[in-house]
N, C-alpha and C positions, 0 to 999 in steps of 0.2 A: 879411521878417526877414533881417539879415543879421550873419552871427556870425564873430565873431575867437576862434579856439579855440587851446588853447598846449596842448601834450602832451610829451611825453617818447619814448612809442613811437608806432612807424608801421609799417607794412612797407615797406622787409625790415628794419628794429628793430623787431620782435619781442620781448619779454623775459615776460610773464606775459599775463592776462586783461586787464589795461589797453587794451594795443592794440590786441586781438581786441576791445573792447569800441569802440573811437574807431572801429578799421575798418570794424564794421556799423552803428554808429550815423549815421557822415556820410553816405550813400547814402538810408538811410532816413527823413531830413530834408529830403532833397533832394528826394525823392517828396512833400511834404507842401508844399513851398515854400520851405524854409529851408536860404540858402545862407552854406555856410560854409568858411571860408578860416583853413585848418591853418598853424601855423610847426611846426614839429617838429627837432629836431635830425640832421645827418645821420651816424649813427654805422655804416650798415649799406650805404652807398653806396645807387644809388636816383637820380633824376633831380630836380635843383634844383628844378624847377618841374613838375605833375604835375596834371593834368585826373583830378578822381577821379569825378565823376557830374555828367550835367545837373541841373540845380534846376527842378524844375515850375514853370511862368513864367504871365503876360499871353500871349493868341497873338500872336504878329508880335514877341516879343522871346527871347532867349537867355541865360539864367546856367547859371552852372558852378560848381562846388563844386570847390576844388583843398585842393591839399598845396603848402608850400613847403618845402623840407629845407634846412637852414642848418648850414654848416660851425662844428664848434664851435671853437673857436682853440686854437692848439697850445699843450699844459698840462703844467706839471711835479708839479702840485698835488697836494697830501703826501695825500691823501684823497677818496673819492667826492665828500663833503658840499664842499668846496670847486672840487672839478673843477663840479659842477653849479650854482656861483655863478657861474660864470665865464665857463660855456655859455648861463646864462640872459642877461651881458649881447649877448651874440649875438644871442640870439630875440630882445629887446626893440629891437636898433638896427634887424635888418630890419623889424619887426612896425610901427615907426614911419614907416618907408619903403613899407611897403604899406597903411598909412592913409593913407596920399598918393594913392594908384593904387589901390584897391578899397576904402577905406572913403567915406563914415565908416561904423562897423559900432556896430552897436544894440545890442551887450552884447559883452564877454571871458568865454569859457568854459576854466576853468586845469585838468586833470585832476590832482590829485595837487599832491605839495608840488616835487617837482623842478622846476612852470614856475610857481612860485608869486612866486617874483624878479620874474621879467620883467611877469606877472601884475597887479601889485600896483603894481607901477610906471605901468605903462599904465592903470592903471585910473585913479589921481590925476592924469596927465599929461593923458589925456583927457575926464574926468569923466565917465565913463562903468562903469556898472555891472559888478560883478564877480561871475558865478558859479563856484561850487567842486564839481568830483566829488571823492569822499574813496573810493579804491577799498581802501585798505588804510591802518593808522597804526602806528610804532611802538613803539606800546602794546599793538598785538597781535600785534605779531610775538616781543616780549621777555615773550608769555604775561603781560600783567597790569604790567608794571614796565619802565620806559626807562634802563637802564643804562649808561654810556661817553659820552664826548666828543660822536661823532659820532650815538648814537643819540637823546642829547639834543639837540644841534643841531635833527636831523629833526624830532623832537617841538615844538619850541620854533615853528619854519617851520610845521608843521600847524594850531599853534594862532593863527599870526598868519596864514595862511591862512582858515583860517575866521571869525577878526573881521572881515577886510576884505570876505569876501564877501558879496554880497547875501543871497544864498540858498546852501543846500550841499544835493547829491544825496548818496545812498548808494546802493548797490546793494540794500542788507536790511536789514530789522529790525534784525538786529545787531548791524549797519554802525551804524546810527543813534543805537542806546545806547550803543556804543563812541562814536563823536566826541562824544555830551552828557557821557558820562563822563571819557572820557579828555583831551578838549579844550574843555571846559565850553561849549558850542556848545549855545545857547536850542533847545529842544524844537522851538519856532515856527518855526525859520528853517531846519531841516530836510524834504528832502522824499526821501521813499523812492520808488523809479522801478528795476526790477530790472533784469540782464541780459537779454540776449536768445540767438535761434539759429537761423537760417534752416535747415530740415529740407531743403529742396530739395538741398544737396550730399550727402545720403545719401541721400536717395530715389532720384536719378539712378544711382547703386549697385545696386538692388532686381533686375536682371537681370542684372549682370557677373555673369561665373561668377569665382570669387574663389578658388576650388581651389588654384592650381600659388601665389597669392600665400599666401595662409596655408600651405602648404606651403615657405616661405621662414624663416618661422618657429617652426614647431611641426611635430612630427611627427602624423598622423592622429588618434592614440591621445589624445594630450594635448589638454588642456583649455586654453586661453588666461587668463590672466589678465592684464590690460591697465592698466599706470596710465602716461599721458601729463602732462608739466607739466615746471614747476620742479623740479630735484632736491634740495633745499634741506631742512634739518632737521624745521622748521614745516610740509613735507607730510606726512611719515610713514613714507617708502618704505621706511624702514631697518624698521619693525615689518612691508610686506609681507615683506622677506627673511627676517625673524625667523620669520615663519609659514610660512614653506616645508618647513624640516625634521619638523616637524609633521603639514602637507598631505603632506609623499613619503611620512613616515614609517607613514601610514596606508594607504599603498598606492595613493594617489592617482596617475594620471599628469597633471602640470601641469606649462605653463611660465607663469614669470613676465616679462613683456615689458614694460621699461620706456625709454617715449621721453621725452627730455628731457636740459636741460644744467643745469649747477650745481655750487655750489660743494662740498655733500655728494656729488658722484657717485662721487670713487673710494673715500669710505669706505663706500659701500654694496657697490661691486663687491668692495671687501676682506673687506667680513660678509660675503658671499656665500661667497667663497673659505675663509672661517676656519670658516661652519658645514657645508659641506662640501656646497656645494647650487648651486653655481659654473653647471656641467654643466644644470640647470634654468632658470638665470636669462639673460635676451638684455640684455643695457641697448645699447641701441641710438643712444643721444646722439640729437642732433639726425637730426629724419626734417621732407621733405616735408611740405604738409597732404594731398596727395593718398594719400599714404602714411600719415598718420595717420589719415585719414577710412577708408580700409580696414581697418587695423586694429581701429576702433571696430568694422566689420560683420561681423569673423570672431572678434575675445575672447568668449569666452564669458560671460565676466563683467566690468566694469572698477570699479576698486576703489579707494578715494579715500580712505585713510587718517590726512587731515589733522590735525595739532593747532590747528593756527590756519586758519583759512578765512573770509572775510569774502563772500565768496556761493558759489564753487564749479561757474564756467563749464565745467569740464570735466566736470561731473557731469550739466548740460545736452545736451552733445554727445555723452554718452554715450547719454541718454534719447533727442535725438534721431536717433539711429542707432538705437534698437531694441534697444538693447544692455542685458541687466541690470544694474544698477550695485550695488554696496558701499558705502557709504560711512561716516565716522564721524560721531558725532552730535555737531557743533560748531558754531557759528558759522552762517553763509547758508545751509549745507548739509541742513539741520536744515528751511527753508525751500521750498527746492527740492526734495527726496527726504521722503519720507512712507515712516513704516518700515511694510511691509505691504501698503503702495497702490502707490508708484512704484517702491519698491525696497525697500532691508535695512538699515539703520542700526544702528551698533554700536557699543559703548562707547568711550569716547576713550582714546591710550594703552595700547592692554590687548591685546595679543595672541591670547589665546585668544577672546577676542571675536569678532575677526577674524575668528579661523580657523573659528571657526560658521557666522556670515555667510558667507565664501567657501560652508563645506561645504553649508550651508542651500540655495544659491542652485543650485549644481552637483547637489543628490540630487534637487531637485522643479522641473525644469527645465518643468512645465507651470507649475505659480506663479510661475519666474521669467520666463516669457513674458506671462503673465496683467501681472504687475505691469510689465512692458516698453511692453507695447499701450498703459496707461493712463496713464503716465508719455509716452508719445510723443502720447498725444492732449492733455494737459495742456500741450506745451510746446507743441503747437501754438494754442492757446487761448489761452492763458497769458504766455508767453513769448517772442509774434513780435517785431519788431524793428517793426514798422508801429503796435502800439501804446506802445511804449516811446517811438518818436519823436514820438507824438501827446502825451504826458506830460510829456516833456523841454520840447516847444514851448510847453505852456500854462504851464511856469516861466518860460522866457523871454519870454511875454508877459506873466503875471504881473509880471515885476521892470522891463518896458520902458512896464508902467503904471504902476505906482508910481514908476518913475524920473522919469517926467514931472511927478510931483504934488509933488515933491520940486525946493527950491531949494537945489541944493550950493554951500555955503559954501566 
C-alpha cells in the first residue's frame, strides 16, 4: 500500500492535535507495511526532504516513508482562508512531481480542509481515490453556528471536502455527528478510528529524579496544576484563571502552569493580573516536548477545561503519564475520560464546577491515583498507535477495493 498524504502540520509546524496526530500515525503504518509520502507545507523551516521511518517490506527490498516540506510562495493575501489557497497550489504542483518519482500511490489521504485544494485536485487529475480525516469543523469551533466571511469560507471547503471523499475518518463519536450534522456527510461513509499515544516517552521518565525540575516551577508546598495546548478561547483556560481566586482563597497552595501559544494568551495573563492571582499563575508560552512530557510527571493534576473539543489528545497524554486529569464534559472528551473511572469530568463553562473537580481530585489523592492506574492501563489497551494504524489500513483497503470495482467516468 502505498499513500499520498497532504497535511497542514508537521514538525517543527506544530499548531494543535493535527500534527501530534500525522506524527504518530506515519511511523505506525510503516510497521504494518504502509508506505506513505507526506507534502506538507514548510512554515517552521525543517529539511525539504526528510526520511521519517522504514516501511516493513519483502526481505531483500527497502521502502521508506518520508515528508516533503514545500515552500509556500510569498503572499500578500488579505486573510488566512486565502493565504491557504495559494499554499495549496504549491502542495499540488510538487505532489504532481512526486507521482512522477514515487507514485503511482493507491489512494490521497487530505487531513483537514486546509490541504483539501490540492487534495481534490489530485484526486480528479489522477482518478484515484480520496480519503478525508475531519479533525475539527468550524461549526464547532463557533459553538453550533458559522459566522463571518472567512469562517463560512472554511465551512463551505469542509463540506466540499467531504463530498469528494471516499470515505471521512473522525477521531470520535462526536466528531462524527458533527460532520453528519454540520456538513451533511452520509452516516455510511463515516468511519470512527480515535487517537492515539505511545506511553513509552513517560515511562522512560519512571526513575528520573524530577525534584530540582518541578522546583523550577512550583515551590515544594504547592500543588501543580497543568494545562498544555492551544491558548485559544474554545479551550477554556480563561475559566482555570477564574478558579484560582477561589482555590487561593480557600487556603489552598496551587500553582497554575500553563504551556502553550495563541491568540487568547495575553487576555488570560491580563485575567490573571486584574484577579489578583498573577503571582500563582506561570504561562509559560511555548515549552519543548521534553519539557512538556515532564511537566505531565510532576502536575498534580492537569485540567482540560475545554468548550469545544473534538477528541482531547492532551487528556491522553496526561492519562498516559499517570497523571490525574480534570476535564470538562464535552465533546471526544466525554469519550476518553470516564468521570469516576479515568478521571473527574465536570460541567462545561461553570466554574465552580471546576473548582470541585480540581478540589475533588487534590483532597483524595488515593482515588486520584486509583483513577490514574486505570486510565493509564486503558490507554494502553485502548489507545496504541499499532491498533489505530491496523484501522486506518483496513479503510484504505477498504476504498482501494471498491476503487477497483468502480469505472470512473
Amino acid at each position: 500500500m502505498k499513500v499520498l498524504m497532504l497535511s497542514w502540520e508537521y514538525p517543527p509546524h506544530n499548531v494543535g492535535g493535527l500534527g501530534k496526530h500525522v506524527t504518530e500515525l506515519i511511523p505506525a503504518l510503516g510497521n504494518i507495511g504502509v508506505e506513505v509520502h507526506l507534502v506538507t507545507p514548510r512554515m517552521a523551516g525543517g529539511s525539504a526532504e526528510e526520511t521519517i521511518c522504514p516501511v516493513l517490506a519483502e526481505p531483500g527490498t527497502e521502502r521508506y516513508s518520508k515528508v516533503y516540506r514545500v515552500d509556500p510562495p510569498m503572499s500578500d493575501a488579505p486573510n488566512f482562508f486565502v493565504n491557504a489557497t495559494q499554499t495549496n497550489r504549491a502542495l499540488g504542483q510538487f505532489a504532481r512531481s512526486l507521482w512522477d518519482t514515487e507514485g503511482p500511490f493507491d489512494l490521497i489521504h487530505v487531513h483537514d480542509w486546509l490541504a483539501a485544494f490540492s487534495g481534490v485536485e489530485l484526486k480528479h487529475e489522477f482518478r484515484v481515490p480520496l480519503l478525508a480525516t475531519i479533525h475539527a469543523t468550524e461549526y464547532g469551533r463557533g459553538r453550533g453556528t458559522v459566522r463571518g466571511e472567512v469562517p463560512q469560507a472554511i465551512n463551505n471547503v469542509e463540506w466540499w471536502l467531504t463530498y469528494e471523499a471516499w470515505r471521512v475518518i473522525c477521531c470520535s463519536g462526536f466528531m462524527a455527528n458533527e460532520v453528519q450534522t454540520a456538513l451533511r456527510t452520509p452516516a455510511d461513509k463515516v468511519d470512527v478510528i480515535p487517537n492515539g499515544i505511545d506511553t513509552n516517552r513517560f515511562d522512560v521518565l519512571a526513575n528520573e529524579d524530577l525534584e530540582d525540575f518541578r522546583a523550577g516551577y512550583a515551590t515544594p508546598d504547592e500543588k501543580i496544576l497543568f494545562y498544555v495546548g492551544r491558548v485559544v478561547y474554545e479551550k477554556g483556560v480563561h475559566l482555570l484563571v477564574q478558579a484560582m481566586p477561589t482555590l487561593l482563597g480557600r487556603g489552598r497552595a496551587v500553582k497554575l502552569v500553563v504551556a502553550g501559544t495563541g491568540d487568547h494568551l495575553n487576555d488570560v495573563r491580563q485575567q490573571a493580573q486584574m484577579l489578583g492571582v498573577a503571582g500563582s499563575c506561570y504561562f509559560a508560552g511555548f515549552i519543548p516536548d521534553a519539557t512538556r512530557d515532564r511537566l505531565f510527571k510532576v502536575a498534580d493534576v492537569a485540567v482540560f477545561p475545554s468548550l469545544y473539543e473534538p477528541f482531547g489528545i492532551v487528556a491522553l497524554e496526561a492519562m498516559a503519564a499517570g497523571t490525574p486529569v480534570v476535564v470538562s464534559e464535552v465533546g471526544g472528551l466525554t469519550e476518553v475520560v470516564k468521570h469516576g473511572e479515568t478521571g473527574v469530568t465536570v460541567y462545561q463553562n461553570d466554574v465552580p464546577s471546576l473548582v470541585w473537580g480540581i478540589e475533588h481530585t487534590l483532597d483524595h489523592p488515593d482515588w486520584a491515583q486509583q483513577r490514574a492506574a486505570l486510565a493509564y492501563q486503558v490507554v494502553v489497551e485502548q489507545f496504541n498507535w499499532k491498533a489505530i494504524a491496523v484501522k486506518t489500513n483496513e479503510v484504505y483497503e477498504r476504498i482501494v477495493r471498491e476503487r477497483q470495482r468502480v469505472a470512473w467516468a
